[in-house]
PLY file of the C-alpha trace (Angstrom):
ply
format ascii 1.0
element vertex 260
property float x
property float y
property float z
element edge 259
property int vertex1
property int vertex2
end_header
-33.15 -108.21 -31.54
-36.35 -107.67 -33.04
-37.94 -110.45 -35.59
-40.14 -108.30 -37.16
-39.91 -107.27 -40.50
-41.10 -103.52 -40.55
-41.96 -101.58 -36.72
-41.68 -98.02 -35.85
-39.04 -95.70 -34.76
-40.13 -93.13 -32.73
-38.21 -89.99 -31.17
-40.02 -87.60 -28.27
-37.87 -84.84 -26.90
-39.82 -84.48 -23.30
-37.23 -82.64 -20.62
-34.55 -80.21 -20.58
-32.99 -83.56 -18.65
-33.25 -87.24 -17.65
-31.45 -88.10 -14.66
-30.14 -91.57 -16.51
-27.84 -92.31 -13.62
-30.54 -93.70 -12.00
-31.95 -95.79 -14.60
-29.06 -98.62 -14.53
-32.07 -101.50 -14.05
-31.44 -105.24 -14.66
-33.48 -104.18 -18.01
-30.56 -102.20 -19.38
-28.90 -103.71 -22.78
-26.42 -101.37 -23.15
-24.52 -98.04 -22.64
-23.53 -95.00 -24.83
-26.46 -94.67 -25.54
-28.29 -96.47 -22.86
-30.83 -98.90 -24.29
-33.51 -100.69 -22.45
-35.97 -103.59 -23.03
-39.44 -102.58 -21.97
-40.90 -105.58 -23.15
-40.22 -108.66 -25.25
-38.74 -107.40 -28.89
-39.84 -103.82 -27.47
-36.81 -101.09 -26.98
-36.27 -97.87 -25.88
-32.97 -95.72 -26.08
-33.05 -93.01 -23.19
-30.45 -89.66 -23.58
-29.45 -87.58 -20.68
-30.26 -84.56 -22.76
-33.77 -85.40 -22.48
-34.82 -87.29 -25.79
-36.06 -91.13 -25.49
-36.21 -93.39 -28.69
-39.07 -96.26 -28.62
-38.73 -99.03 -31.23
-41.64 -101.05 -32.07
-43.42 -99.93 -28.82
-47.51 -99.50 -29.06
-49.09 -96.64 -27.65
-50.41 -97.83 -24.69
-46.99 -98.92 -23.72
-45.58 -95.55 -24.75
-47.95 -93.78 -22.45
-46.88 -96.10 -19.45
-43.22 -95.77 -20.18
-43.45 -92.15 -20.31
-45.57 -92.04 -17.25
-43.13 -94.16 -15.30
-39.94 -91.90 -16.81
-41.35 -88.28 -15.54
-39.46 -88.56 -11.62
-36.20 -88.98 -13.76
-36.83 -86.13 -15.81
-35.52 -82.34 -14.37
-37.79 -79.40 -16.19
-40.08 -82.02 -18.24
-41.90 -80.25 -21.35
-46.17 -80.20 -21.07
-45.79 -80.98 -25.10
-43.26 -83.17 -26.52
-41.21 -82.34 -29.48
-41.49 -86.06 -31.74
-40.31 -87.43 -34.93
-40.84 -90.70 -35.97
-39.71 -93.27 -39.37
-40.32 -96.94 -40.41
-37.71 -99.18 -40.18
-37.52 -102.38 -42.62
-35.64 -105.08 -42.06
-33.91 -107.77 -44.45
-34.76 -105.99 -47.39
-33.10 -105.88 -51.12
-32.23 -102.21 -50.55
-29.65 -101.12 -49.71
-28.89 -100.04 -45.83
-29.93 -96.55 -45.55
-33.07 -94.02 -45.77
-34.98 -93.78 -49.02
-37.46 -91.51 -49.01
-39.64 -91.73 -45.13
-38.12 -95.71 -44.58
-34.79 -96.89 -43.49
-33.72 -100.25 -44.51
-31.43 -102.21 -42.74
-29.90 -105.90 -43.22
-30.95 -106.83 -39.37
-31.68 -105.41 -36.40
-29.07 -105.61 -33.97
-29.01 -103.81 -30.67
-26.08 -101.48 -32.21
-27.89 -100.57 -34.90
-30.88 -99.34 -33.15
-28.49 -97.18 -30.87
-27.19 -95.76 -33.76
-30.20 -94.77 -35.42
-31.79 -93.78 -32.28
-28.42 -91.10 -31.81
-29.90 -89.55 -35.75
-32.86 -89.46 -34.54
-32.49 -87.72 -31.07
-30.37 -85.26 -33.02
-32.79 -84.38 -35.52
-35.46 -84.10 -32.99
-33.60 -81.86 -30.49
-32.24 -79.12 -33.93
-36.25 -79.12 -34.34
-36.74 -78.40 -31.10
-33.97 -75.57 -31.02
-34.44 -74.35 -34.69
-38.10 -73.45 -33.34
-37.32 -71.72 -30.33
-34.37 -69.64 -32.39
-36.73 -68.70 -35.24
-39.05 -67.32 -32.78
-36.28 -65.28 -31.57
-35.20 -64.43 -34.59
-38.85 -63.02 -35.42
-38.65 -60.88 -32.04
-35.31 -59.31 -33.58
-35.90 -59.02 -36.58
-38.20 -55.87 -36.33
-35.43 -54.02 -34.23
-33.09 -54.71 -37.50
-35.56 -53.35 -40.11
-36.23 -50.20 -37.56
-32.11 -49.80 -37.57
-32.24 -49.83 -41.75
-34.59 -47.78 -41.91
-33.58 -45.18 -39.25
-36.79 -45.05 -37.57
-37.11 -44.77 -33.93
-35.71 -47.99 -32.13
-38.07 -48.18 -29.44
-36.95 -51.48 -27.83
-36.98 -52.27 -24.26
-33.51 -53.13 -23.08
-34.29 -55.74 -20.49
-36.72 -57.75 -23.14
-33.34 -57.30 -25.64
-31.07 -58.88 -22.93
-33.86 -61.73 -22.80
-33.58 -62.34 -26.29
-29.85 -62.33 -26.45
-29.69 -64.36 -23.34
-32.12 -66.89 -24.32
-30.75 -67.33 -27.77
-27.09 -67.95 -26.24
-28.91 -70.17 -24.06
-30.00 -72.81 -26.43
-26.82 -72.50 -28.28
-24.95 -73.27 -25.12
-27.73 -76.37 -24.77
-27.49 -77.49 -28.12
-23.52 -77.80 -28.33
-22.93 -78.53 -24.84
-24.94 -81.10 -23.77
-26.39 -82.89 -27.34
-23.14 -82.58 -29.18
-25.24 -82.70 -32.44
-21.87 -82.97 -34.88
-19.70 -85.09 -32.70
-18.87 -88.25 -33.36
-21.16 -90.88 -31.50
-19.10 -93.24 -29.24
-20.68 -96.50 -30.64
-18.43 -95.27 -33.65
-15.71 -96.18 -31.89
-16.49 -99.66 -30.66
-18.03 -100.41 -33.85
-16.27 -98.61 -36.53
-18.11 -100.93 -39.53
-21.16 -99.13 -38.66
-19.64 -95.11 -39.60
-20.69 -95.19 -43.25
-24.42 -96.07 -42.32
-24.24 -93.32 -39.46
-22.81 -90.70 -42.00
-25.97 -91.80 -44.40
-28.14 -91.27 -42.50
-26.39 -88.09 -40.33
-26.57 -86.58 -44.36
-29.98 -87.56 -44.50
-31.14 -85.48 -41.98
-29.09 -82.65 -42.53
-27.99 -82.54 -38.75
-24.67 -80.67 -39.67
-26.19 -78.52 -41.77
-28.99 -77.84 -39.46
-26.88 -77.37 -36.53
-24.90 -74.33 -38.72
-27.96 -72.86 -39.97
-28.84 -73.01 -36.23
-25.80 -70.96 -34.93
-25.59 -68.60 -37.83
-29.03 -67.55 -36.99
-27.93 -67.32 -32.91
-24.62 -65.47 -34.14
-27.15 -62.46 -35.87
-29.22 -62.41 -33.12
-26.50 -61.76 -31.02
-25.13 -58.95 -33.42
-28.04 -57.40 -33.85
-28.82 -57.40 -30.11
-25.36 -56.20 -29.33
-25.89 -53.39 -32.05
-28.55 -51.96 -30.86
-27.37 -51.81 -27.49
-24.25 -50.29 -28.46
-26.79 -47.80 -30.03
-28.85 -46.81 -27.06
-25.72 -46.53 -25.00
-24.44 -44.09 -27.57
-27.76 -42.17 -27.51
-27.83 -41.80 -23.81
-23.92 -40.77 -23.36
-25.17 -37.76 -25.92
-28.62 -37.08 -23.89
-26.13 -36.99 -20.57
-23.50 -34.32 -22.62
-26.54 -32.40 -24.04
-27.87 -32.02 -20.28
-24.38 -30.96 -19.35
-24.56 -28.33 -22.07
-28.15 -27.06 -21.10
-26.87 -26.90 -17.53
-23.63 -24.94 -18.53
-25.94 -22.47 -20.85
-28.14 -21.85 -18.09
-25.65 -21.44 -15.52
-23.83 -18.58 -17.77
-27.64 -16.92 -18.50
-27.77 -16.98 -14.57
-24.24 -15.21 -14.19
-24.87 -12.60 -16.78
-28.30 -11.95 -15.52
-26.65 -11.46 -12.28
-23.91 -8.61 -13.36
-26.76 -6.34 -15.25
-28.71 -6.48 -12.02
-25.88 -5.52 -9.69
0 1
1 2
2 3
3 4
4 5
5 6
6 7
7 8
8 9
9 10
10 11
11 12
12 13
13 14
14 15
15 16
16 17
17 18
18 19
19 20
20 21
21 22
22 23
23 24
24 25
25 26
26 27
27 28
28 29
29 30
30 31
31 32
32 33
33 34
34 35
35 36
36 37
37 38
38 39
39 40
40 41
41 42
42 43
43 44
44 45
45 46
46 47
47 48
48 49
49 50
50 51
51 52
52 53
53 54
54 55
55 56
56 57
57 58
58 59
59 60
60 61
61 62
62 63
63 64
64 65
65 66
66 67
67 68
68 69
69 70
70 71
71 72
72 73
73 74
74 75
75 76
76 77
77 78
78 79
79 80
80 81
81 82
82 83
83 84
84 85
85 86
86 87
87 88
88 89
89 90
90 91
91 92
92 93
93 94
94 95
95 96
96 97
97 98
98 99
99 100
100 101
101 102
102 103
103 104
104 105
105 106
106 107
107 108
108 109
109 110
110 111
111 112
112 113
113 114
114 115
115 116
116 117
117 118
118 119
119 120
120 121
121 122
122 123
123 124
124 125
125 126
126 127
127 128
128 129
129 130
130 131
131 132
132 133
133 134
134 135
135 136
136 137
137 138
138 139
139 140
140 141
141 142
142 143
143 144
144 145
145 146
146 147
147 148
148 149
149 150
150 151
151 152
152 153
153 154
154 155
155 156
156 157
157 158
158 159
159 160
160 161
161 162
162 163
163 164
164 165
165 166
166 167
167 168
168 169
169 170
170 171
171 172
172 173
173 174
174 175
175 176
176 177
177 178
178 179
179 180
180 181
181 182
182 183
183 184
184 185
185 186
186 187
187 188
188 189
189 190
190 191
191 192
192 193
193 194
194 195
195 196
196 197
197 198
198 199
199 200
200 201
201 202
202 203
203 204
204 205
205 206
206 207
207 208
208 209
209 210
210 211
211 212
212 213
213 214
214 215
215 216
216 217
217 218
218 219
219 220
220 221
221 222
222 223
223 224
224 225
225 226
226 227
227 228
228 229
229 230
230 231
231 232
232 233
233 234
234 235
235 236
236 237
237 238
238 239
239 240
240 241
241 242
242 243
243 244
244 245
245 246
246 247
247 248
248 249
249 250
250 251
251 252
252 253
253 254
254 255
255 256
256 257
257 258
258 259
């Protein structure tokens, strides 16, 4: 438990994974999330999807902790996605985010976990709604080309790598950080699901995560679209060869009877 009355919550999305089977240490405080002392009122909260949470850690302890965490982590970022809020403790107000702060009445072990499952969430849909607006970008041309009925121009293989990598971080996103599921804390500690749904609604994560999979659901549309198109516009290239090659074949046959 931490004495202090205000500290800093602080989330860095640094690997496509952490390998947290093998962090079970004598250090470890407890599971679902796993949460670790790294040193004396000094916590960190450690997701296989690869997001940590440090509470009231100082830089230079950061920077060790993160160096000492990269042989656990499978396809580690070079920059780290972060997000970070103040946490008070024992104040008047009541438990919950106002404006960049949340207040809380103490600051059990639970109650870190739980904010440290917001937090990872929050950090990972920036993560994702950055790579998908990219994406999006990329497509969005191709769309405006199709409304306008101007030549499509598109390579096929970059399409499929658009589609692909948009499904991609869908499948990521759902699969693996379960943004809109219930955390499992929730069900050990059911007191705590009115301060999780605060501050879930204060950081939009369900709302995120939809705008988030509309966006992958158009790409995918529109990618699929405009396939369906240049399929279309080859099968009539093929039948217009046929034709040409019928045509000539019938130019050949007549020329042949004059002659003869």
């Amino acid at each position: 438990m931490i004495s202090e009355k205000e500290f800093k919550a602080r989330a860095l999305f640094i690997a496509d994974r952490i390998d947290t089977r093998s962090l079970e240490t004598t250090n470890l405080l407890g599971v679902s999330p796993l949460i670790f002392e790294l040193a004396k009122e000094s916590y960190t909260v450690v997701f296989r999807y690869g997001v940590i949470v440090l509470f009231n850690v100082s830089p230079m302890m950061e920077i060790e902790f993160l160096e000492k965490i990269k042989r656990f982590c499978v396809q580690p970022f070079e920059t780290a996605e972060s997000e970070e809020v103040d946490l008070i403790i024992g104040s008047d107000q009541k438990e919950g985010m106002l404006g960049t702060k949340i207040y809380l009445n103490s600051a059990e072990l639970k109650n870190l976990q739980l904010i440290a499952e917001v937090l990872a969430k929050s950090v990972v849909l920036g993560y994702y709604e950055t790579k998908v607006l990219t994406t999006f970008d990329n497509i969005e041309p191709i769309a405006e080309n199709l409304k306008q009925k101007r030549k499509l121009g598109i390579n096929v293989k970059g399409l499929i790598h658009h589609i692909g990598d948009a499904l991609l971080n869908l499948h990521k996103m759902v699969g693996r950080v379960e943004a809109i599921d219930k955390p499992e804390l929730l069900w050990e500690s059911p007191e705590l699901e009115r301060f999780y749904l605060r501050l879930e609604d204060e950081y939009e994560i369900r709302e995120r995560h939809t705008a988030i999979e509309r966006k992958v659901e158009l790409i995918y549309r529109t990618a699929e679209t405009v396939l369906d198109l240049l399929q279309t516009k080859r099968a009539l290239r093929v039948e217009w060869y046929i034709v040409a090659l019928i045509v000539i074949e019938i130019f050949i046959s007549i020329y042949e009877l004059f002659i003869r």
